[in-house]
Every structure is written in C-alpha cells, then in structure tokens.
C-alpha positions as CSV (number, residue, x, y, z in Angstrom):
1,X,35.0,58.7,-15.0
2,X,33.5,55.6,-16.9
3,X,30.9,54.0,-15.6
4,X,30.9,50.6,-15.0
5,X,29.6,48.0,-17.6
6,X,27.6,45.3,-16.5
7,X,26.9,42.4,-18.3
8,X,24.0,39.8,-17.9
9,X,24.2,36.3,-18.8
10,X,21.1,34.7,-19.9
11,X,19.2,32.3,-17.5
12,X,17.1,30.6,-20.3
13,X,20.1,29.9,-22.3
14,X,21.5,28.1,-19.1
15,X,18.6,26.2,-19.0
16,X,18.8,24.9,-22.7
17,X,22.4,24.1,-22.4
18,X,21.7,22.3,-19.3
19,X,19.0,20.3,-21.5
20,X,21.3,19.3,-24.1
21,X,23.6,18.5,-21.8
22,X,21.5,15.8,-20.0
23,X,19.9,14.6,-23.4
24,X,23.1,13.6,-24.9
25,X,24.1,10.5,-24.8
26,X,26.9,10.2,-26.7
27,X,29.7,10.6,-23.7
28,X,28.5,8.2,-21.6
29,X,27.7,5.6,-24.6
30,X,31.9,6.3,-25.7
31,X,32.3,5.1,-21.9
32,X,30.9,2.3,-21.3
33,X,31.9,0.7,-25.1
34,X,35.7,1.9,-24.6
35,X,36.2,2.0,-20.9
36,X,33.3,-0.3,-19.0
37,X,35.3,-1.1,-15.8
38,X,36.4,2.6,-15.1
39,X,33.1,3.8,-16.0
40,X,31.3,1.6,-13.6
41,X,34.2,2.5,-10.6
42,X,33.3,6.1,-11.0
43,X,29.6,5.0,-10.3
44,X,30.1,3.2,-7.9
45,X,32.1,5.8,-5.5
46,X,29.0,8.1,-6.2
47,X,26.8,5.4,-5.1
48,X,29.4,5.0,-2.0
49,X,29.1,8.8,-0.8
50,X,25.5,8.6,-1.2
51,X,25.1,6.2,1.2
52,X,28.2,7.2,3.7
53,X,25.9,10.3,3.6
54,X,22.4,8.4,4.7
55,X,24.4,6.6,7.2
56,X,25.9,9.6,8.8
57,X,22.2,11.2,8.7
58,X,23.7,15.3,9.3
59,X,20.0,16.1,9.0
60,X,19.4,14.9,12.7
61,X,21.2,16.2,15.8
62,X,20.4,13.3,17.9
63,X,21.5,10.2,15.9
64,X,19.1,7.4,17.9
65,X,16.0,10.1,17.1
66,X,13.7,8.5,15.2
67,X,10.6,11.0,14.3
68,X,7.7,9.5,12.9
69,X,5.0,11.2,10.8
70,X,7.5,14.4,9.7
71,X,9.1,14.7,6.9
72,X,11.9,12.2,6.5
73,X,15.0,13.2,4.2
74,X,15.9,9.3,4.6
75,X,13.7,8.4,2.2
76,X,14.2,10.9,-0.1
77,X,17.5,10.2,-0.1
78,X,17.5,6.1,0.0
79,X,14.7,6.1,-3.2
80,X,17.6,8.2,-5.2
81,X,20.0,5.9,-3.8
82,X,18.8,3.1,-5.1
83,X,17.6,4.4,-8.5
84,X,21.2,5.0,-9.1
85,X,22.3,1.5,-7.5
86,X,19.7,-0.6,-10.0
87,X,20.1,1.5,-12.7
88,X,24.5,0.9,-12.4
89,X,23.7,-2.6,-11.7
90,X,21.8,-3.2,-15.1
91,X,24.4,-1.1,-16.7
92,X,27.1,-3.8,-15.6
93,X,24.9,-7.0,-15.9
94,X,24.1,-6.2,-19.6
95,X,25.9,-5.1,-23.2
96,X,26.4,-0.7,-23.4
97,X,24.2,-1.6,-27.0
98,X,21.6,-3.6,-24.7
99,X,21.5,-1.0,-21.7
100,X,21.4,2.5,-24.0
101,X,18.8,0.7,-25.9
102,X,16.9,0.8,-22.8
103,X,18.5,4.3,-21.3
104,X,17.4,6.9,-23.4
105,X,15.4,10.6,-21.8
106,X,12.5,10.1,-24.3
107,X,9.5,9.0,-23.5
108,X,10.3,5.4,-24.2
109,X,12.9,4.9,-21.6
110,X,12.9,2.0,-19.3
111,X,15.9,2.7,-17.5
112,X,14.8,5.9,-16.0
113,X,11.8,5.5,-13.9
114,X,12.8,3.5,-10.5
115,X,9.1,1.7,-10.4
116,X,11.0,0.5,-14.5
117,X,14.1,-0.3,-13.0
118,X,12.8,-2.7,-10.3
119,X,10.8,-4.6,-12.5
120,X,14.2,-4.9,-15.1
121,X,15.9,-5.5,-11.5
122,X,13.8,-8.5,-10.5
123,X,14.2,-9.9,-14.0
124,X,18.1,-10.2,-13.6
125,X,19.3,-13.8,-13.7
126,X,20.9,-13.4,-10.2
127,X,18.0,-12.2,-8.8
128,X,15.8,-15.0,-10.2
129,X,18.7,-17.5,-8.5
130,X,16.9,-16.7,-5.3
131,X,14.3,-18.6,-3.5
132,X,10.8,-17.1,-3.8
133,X,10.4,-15.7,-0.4
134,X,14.0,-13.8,-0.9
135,X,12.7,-12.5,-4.8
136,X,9.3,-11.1,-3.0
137,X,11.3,-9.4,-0.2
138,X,13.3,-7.8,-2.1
139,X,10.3,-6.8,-4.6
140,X,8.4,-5.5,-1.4
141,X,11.0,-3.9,0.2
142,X,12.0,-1.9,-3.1
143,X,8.1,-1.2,-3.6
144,X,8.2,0.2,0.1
145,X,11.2,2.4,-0.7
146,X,9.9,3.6,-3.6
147,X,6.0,4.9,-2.2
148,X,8.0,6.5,0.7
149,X,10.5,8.3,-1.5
150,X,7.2,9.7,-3.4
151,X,5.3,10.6,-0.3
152,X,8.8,12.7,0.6
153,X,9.8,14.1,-2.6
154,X,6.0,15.3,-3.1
155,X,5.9,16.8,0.2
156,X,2.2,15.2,0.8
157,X,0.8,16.4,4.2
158,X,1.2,13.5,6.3
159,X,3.3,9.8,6.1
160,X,4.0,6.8,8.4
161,X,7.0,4.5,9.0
162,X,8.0,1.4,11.2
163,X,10.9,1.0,12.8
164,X,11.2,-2.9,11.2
165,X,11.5,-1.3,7.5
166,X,15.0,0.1,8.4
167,X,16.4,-3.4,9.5
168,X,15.2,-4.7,6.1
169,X,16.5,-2.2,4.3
170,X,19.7,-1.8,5.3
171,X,20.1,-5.4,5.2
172,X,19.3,-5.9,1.4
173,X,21.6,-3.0,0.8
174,X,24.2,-5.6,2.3
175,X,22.8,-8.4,0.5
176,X,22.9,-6.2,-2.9
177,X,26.3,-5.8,-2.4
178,X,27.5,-8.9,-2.0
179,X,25.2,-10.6,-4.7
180,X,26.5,-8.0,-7.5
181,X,30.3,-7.9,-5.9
182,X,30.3,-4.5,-5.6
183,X,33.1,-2.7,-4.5
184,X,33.3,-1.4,-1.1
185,X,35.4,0.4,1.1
186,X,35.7,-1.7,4.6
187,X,34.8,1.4,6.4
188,X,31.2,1.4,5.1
189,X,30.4,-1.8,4.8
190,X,31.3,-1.8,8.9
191,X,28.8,1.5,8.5
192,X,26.5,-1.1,7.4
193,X,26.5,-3.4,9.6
194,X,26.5,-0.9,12.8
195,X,23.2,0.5,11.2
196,X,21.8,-3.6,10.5
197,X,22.8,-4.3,14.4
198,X,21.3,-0.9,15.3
199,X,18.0,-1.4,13.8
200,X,17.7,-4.7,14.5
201,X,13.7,-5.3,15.9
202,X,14.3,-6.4,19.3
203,X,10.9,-5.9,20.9
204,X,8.1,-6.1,18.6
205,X,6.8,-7.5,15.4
206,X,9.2,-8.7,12.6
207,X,9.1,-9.9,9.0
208,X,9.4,-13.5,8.5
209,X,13.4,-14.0,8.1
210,X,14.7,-15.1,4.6
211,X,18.2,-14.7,4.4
C-alpha cells in the first residue's frame, strides 16, 4: 500500500507574498486614473458595511448596555472606520497623481496614519467652508476617536467614555456624509439617525451645539 504524501506549504512565503501584495501599488493607481467613479463606489460599500456593522453592535447581547471602563470593540472599530472614510474622502477630493503622491507604505506616507489623515482632512476646502466652532468639533471629535481607538487596539489596562461622545459622533458621521455627498443606502442613513435620536444627552452635560 502507498503511503500517503503530504505536502507542506510554506508559511513565510505566505507572508512575503502577502507583503508584496500590500506594497504594490500599481492596481489601485490603474483604478483610480482609468476608472475613478467605480473605484470610489467599491469603497464606499466597504465603508457602508463597516458601519451597518457598528450600528448593529453583534458584540453586545443587550443593545441599550452601555459598559464603561471594559474593553469597547466600538472604538476599535469606529477609529478603522474612519481611517478608511478620510482616507476615500481625500482620494475623491484630489488628482490619483496628487493622492498616490501622498499614499505610498514607506516611511514617508501621509496618507496612512489616521492622526496624518485628520490633519490632510481639516485642510480640505470644504472643511475650511465651516465656521470655526464646527472645524474644531470636528478636529476634537476625530482626536477623541482616534486616542480611544489606541487605548482599544493596545489593549491598555484601563479606559473611560461618556455617554455625550456617542451623540457627537454619530452625528458628524451624518454631517460627513452629507458634506462629501456620499452615497448611502436609505436604510442606514435611517440606522443613523435611530442611533443620533438614541444617544441624544437628555439628562446631563452636553457640548455646546454647532450644527
């Protein structure tokens, strides 16, 4: 009887292909010159089931729980959310030369690190349309988004949260979204507003309104 051969693929080979794969840049450059709008739909839908995911929060059994000082997948979750959403935004609001010029996975990049792509974020011409209160919400809020997600993705022993961030949050997501003209499905942006209505501080300390 024959035995059986086995054959072993290589992990570290894997790995290496998977490095290439991310470094190259070439597909996604052919995209964007050739086939912008498309390109940019595709993203989008990503972006989309992203954040129908958050919304739905499968993580928690009891969807008006609210745990504070735990570990909180919402924030892990939201910071990769919006890395993606400023990082599609800048590659719509600018030139494929202008954005890959700025999108590279060297050390130079400037599209790559969310605390990079809020500053290129706040320096958008839309963005700079807005009164000074709105700009330094949205700069605080994306600032608040983006030491939570740390304190998540690092796993540090301890964090803290208020209710009133949540509100914010999910209403600049809205307010994103409607700046931009983003596409978006009725059914989540009704998701949106359920989660803006749910959130909303009704008995204790608020931010000063500026929308």
């Amino acid at each position: 009887m024959n035995e059986k051969i086995v054959t072993y693929i290589e992990l570290e080979r894997d790995i290496k292909e998977l490095e290439k794969f991310y470094k190259n840049q070439a597909g996604m450059m052919n995209s964007l010159e050739n086939r912008k709008k498309e390109y940019l739909e595709d993203k989008y839908q990503l972006l989309n089931q992203i954040l129908t995911f958050i919304l739905k929060r499968p993580w928690i059994e009891d969807y008006n729980e609210r745990v504070f000082g735990d570990w909180d997948p919402e924030y892990l979750i939201l910071g990769h959310y919006f890395e993606g959403l400023l990082r599609t935004i800048l590659m719509k609001e600018s030139s494929p030369e202008e954005f890959f010029n700025k999108c590279t996975y060297d050390n130079h990049s400037k599209y790559k690190m969310l605390n990079d792509l809020i500053t290129y974020f706040l320096d958008l011409p839309t963005i700079m349309s807005l009164t000074s209160k709105q700009q330094k919400r949205i700069k605080d809020l994306l600032r608040y988004i983006q030491i939570q997600r740390n304190q998540q993705a690092h796993a540090l022993p301890h964090s803290w949260d208020t209710y009133t961030s949540r509100y914010h949050i999910y209403t600049l997501i809205e307010k994103i979204y409607e700046l931009f003209q983003l596409p978006i499905s009725n059914e989540l942006s009704s998701d949106i507003k359920n989660e803006i209505d749910r959130s909303k501080v009704k008995y204790s300390l608020d931010y000063e309104p500026v929308w």
